[in-house]
Backbone as CSV, one residue per row, in Angstrom:
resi,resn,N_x,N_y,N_z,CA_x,CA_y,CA_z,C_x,C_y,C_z
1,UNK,-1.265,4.334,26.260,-0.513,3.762,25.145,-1.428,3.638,23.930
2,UNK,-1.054,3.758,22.716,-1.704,4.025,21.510,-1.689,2.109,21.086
3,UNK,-2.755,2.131,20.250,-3.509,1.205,19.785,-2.144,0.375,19.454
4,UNK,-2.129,-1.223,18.811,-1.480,-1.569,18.072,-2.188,-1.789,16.860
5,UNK,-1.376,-1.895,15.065,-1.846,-2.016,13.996,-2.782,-3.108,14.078
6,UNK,-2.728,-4.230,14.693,-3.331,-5.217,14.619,-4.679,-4.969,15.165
7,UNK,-4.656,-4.309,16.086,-6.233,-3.869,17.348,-7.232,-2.943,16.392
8,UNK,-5.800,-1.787,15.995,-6.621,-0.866,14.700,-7.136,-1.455,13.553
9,UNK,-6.979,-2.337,12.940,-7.428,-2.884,11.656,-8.556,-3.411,12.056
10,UNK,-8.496,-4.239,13.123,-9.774,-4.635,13.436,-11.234,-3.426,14.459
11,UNK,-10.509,-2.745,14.642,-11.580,-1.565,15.562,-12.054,-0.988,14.080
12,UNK,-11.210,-0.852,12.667,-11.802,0.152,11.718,-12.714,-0.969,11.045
13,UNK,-12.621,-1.842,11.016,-13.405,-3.482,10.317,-12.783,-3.112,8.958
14,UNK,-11.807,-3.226,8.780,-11.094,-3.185,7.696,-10.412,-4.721,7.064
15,UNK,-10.800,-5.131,5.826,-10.899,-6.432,5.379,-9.753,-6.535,4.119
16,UNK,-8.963,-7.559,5.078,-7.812,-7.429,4.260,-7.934,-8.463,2.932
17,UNK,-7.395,-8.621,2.057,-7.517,-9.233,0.882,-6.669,-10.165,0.711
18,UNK,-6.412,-11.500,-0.037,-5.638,-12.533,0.259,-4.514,-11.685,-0.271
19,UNK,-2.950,-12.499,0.307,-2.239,-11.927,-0.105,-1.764,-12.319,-1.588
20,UNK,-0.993,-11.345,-2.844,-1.231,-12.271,-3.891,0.506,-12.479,-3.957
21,UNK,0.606,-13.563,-5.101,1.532,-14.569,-5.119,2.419,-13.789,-5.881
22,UNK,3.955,-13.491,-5.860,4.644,-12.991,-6.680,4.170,-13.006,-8.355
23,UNK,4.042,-11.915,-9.016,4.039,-12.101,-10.430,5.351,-11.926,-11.572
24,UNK,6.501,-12.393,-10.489,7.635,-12.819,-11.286,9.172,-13.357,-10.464
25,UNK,10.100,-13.234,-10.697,11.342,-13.388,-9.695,11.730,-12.292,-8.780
26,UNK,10.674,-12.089,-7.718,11.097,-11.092,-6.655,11.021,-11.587,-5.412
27,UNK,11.606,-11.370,-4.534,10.685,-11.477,-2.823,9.663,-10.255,-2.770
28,UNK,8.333,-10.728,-2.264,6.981,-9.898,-1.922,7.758,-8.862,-0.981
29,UNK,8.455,-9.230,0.666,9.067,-8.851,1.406,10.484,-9.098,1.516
30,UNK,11.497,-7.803,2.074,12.535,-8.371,2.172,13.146,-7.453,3.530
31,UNK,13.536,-8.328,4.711,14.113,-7.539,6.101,15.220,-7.494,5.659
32,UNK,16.209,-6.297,6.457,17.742,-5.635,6.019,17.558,-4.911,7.290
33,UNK,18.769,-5.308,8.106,18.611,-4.790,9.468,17.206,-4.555,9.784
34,UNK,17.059,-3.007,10.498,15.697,-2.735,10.754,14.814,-2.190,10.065
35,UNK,14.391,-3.089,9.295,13.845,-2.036,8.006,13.121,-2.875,7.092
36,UNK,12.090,-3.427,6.543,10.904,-3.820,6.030,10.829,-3.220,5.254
37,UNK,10.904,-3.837,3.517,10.859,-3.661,2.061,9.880,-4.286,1.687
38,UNK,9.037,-3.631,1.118,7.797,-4.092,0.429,7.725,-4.202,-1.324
39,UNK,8.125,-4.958,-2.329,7.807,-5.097,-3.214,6.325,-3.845,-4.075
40,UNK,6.637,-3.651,-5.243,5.424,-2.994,-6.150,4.297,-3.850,-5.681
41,UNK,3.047,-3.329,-5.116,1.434,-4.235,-4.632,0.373,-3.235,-5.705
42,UNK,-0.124,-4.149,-6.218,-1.369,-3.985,-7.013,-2.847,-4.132,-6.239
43,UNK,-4.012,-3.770,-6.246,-5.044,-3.008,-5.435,-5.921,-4.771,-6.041
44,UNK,-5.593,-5.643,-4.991,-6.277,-6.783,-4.442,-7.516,-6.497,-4.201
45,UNK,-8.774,-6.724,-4.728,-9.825,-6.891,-3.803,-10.264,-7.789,-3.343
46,UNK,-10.408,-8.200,-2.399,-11.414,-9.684,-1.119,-11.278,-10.996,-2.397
47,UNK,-12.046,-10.802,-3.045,-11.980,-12.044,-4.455,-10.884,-12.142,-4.743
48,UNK,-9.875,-11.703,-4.767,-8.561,-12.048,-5.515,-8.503,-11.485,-6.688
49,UNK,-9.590,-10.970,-6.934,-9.068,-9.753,-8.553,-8.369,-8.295,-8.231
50,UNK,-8.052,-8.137,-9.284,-7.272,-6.987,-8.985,-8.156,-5.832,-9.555
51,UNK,-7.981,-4.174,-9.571,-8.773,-3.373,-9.902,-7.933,-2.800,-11.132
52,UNK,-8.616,-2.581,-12.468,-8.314,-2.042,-13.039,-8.055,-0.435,-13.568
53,UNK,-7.825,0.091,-14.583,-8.180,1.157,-15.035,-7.256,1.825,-15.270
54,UNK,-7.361,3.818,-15.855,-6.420,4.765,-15.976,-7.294,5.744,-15.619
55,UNK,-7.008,6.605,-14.743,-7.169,7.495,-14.413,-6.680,9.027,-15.239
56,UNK,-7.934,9.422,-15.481,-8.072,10.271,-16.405,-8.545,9.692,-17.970
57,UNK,-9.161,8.604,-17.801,-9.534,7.968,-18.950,-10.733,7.241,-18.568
58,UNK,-11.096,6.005,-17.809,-11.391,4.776,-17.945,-12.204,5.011,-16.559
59,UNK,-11.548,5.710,-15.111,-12.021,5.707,-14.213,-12.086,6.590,-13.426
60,UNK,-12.052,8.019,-12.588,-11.773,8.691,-11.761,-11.083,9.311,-10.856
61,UNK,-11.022,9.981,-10.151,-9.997,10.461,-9.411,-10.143,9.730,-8.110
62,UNK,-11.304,9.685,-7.518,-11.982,8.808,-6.630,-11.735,7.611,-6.802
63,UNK,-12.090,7.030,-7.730,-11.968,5.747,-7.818,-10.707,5.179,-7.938
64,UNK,-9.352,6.012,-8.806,-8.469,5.778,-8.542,-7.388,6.029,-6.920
65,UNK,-8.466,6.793,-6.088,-7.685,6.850,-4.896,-8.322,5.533,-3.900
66,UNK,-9.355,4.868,-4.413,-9.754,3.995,-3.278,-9.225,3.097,-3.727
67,UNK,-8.159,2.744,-5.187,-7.262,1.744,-6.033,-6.297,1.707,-4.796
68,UNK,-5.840,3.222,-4.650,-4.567,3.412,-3.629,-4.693,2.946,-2.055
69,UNK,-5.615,3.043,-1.399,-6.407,2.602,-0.734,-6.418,1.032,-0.527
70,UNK,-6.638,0.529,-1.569,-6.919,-1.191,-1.457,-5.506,-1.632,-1.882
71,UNK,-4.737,-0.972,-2.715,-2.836,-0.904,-2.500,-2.509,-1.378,-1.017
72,UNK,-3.461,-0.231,-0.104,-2.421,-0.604,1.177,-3.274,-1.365,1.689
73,UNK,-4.032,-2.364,1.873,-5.058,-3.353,2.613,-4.108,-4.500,2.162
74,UNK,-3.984,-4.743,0.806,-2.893,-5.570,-0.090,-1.583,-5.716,0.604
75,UNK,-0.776,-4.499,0.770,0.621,-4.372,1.290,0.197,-4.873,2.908
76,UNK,-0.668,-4.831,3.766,-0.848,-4.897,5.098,-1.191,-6.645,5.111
77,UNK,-1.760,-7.558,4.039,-1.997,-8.651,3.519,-0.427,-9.541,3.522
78,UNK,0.152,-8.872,2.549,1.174,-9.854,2.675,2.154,-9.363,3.370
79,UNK,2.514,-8.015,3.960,3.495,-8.103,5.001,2.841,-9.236,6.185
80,UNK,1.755,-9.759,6.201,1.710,-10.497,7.271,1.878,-11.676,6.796
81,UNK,1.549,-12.217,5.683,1.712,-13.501,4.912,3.024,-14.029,5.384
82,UNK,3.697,-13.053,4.667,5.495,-13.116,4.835,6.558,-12.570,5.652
83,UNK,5.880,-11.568,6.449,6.831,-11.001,7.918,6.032,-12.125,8.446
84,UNK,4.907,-11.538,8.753,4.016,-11.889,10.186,3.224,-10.893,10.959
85,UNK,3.381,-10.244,12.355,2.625,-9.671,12.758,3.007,-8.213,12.203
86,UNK,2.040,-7.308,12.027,2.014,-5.818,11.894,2.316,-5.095,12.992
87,UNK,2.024,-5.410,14.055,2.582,-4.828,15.507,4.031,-5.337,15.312
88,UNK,4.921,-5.742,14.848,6.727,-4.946,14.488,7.003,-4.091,14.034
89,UNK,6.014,-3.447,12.981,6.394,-2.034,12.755,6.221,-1.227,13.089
90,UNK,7.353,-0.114,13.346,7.345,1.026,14.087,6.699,1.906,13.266
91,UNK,6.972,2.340,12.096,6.876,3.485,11.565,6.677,2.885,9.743
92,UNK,5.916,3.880,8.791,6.378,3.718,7.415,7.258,4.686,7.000
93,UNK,8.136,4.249,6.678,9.644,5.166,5.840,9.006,6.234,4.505
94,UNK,9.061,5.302,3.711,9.051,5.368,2.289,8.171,5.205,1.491
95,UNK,7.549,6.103,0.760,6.336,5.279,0.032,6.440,5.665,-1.702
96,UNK,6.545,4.840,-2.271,6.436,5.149,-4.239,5.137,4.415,-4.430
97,UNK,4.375,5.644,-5.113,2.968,5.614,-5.447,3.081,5.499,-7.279
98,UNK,2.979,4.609,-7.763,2.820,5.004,-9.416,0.977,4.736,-9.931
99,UNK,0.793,5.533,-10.494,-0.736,5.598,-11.109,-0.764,5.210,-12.375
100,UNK,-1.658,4.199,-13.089,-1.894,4.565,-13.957,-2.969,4.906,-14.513
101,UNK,-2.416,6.744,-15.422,-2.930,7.504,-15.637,-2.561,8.210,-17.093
102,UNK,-3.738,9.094,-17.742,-3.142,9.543,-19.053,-1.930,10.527,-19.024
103,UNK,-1.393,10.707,-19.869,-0.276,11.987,-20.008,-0.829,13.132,-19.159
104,UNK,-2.165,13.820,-19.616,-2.522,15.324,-18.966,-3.288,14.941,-17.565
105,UNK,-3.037,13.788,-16.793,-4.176,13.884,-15.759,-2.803,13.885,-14.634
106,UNK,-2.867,15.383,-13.468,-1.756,15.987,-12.850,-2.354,15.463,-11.586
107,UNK,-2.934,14.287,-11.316,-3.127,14.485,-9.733,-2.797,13.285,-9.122
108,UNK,-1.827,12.555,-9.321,-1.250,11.469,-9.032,-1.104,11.889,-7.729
109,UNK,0.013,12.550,-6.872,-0.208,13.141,-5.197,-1.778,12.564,-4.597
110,UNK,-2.874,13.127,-4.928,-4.294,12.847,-4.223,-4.769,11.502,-4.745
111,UNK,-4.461,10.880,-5.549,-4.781,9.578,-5.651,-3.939,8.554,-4.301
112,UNK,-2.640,9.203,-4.739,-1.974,7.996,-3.641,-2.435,8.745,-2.086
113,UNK,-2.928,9.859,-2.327,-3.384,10.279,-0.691,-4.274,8.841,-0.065
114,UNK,-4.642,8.018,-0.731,-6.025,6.930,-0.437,-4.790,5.801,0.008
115,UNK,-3.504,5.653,-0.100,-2.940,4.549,0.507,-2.159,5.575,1.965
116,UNK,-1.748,6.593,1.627,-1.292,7.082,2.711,-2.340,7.778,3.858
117,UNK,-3.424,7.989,3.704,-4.640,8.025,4.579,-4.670,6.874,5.240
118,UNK,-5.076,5.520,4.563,-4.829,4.080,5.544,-3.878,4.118,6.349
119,UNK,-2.661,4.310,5.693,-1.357,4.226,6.891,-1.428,4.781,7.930
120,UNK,-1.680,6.311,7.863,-2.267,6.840,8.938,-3.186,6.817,9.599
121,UNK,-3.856,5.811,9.605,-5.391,5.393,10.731,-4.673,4.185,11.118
122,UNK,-3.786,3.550,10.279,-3.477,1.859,10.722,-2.096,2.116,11.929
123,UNK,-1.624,2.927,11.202,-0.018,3.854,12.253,0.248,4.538,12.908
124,UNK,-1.288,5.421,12.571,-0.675,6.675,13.502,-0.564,8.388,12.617
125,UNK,-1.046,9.060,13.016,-0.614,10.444,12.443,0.795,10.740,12.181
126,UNK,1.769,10.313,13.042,3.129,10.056,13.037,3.340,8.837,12.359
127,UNK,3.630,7.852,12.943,4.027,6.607,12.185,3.652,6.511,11.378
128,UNK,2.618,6.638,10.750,1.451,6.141,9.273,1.723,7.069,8.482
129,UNK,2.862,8.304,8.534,3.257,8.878,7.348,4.720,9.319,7.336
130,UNK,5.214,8.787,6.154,6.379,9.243,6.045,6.718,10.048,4.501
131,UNK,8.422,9.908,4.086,8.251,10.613,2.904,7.467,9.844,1.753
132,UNK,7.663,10.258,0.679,6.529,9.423,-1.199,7.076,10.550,-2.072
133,UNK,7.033,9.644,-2.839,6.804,10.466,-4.146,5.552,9.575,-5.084
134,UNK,4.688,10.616,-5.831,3.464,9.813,-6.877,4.020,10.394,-7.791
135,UNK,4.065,9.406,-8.852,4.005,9.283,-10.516,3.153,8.386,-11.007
136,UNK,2.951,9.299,-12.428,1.952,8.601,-13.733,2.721,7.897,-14.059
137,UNK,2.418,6.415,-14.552,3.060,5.890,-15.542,2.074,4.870,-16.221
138,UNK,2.791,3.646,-17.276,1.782,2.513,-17.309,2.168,1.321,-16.502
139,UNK,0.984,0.804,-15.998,1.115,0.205,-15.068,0.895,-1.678,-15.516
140,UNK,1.349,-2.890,-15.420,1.472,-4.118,-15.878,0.291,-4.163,-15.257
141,UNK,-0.527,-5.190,-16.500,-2.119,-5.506,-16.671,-2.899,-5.033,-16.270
142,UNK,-2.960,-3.393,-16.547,-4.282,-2.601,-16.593,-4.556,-1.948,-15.102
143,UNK,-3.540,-2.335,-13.990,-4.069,-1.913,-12.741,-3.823,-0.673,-12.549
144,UNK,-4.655,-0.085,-11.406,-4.812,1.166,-11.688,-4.081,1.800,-11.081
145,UNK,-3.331,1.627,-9.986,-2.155,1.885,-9.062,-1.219,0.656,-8.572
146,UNK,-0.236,0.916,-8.390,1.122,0.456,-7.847,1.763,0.904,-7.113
147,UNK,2.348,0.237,-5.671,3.058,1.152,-4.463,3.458,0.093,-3.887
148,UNK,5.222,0.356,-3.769,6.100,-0.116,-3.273,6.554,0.868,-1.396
149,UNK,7.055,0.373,-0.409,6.917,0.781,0.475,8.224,0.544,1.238
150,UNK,8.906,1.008,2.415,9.930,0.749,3.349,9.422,0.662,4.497
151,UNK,9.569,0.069,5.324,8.831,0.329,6.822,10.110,0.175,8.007
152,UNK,10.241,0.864,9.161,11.296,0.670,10.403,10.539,-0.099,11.258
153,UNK,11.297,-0.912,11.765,10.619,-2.559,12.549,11.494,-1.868,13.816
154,UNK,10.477,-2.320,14.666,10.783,-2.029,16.270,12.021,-2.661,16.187
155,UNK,13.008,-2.147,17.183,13.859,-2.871,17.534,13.617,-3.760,18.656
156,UNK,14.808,-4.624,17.978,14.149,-6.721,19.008,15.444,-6.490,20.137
157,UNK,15.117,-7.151,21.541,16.209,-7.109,22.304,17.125,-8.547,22.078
């Protein structure tokens, strides 16, 4: 039997970041039948700051994929804050990656590769990837990525 998310996070020593507090009138999480909605998550680091920048300007391609990257340490943060355990989810559905990045910088896809790489070490080659789409856009107070998520929750007897 394959690992659970919870066993994996801790076998990779992967350090999750507090979870942060809504920054307006949303739920962080929201369950609908079987199915786990994740709110837009901004790239938390351990301190509670967030990471800035634009990619193709200010910071890197790299640097904006380890933004995407600390996106999903963030999203794995407060789905537990506010679900609870990570071993309920079966699978990730859905993933919207937005970057922010200049007009001519085309590599939004390999930036968000750095949150969908996590998924897949935390999920599974299977589970840890599902469909996405990445877009440039501007992103509220300077952060350098944004990613909203769906996840399928085991079914409960």
């Amino acid at each position: 039997m394959s690992m659970l998310p919870s066993e994996k996070i801790k076998t990779l020593n992967l350090e999750l970041p507090p979870a942060p507090a809504p920054a307006g009138l949303y739920k962080p999480v929201l369950v609908i039948d079987n199915f786990l909605y994740v709110s837009g998550q901004g790239p938390m680091k351990p301190d509670g700051t967030l990471m800035l920048g634009r990619a193709g300007d200010d910071i890197s391609l790299e640097e904006a994929k380890m933004g995407a990257r600390q996106v999903g340490l963030t999203m794995l943060a407060t789905i537990q804050a506010h679900y609870g355990s990570l071993d309920h989810i079966k699978r990730i559905v859905k993933t919207l990656g937005m970057v922010n990045s200049t007009p001519d910088f085309g590599q939004q896809p390999l930036v968000i590769n750095g949150f969908s790489e996590l998924m897949s070490e935390v999920f599974g080659p299977d589970n840890g990837v599902g469909v996405r789409s990445a877009v440039g856009m501007i992103l509220p107070g300077g952060i350098s990525v944004e990613i909203e998520a769906m996840f399928e929750l085991h079914q409960t007897l």
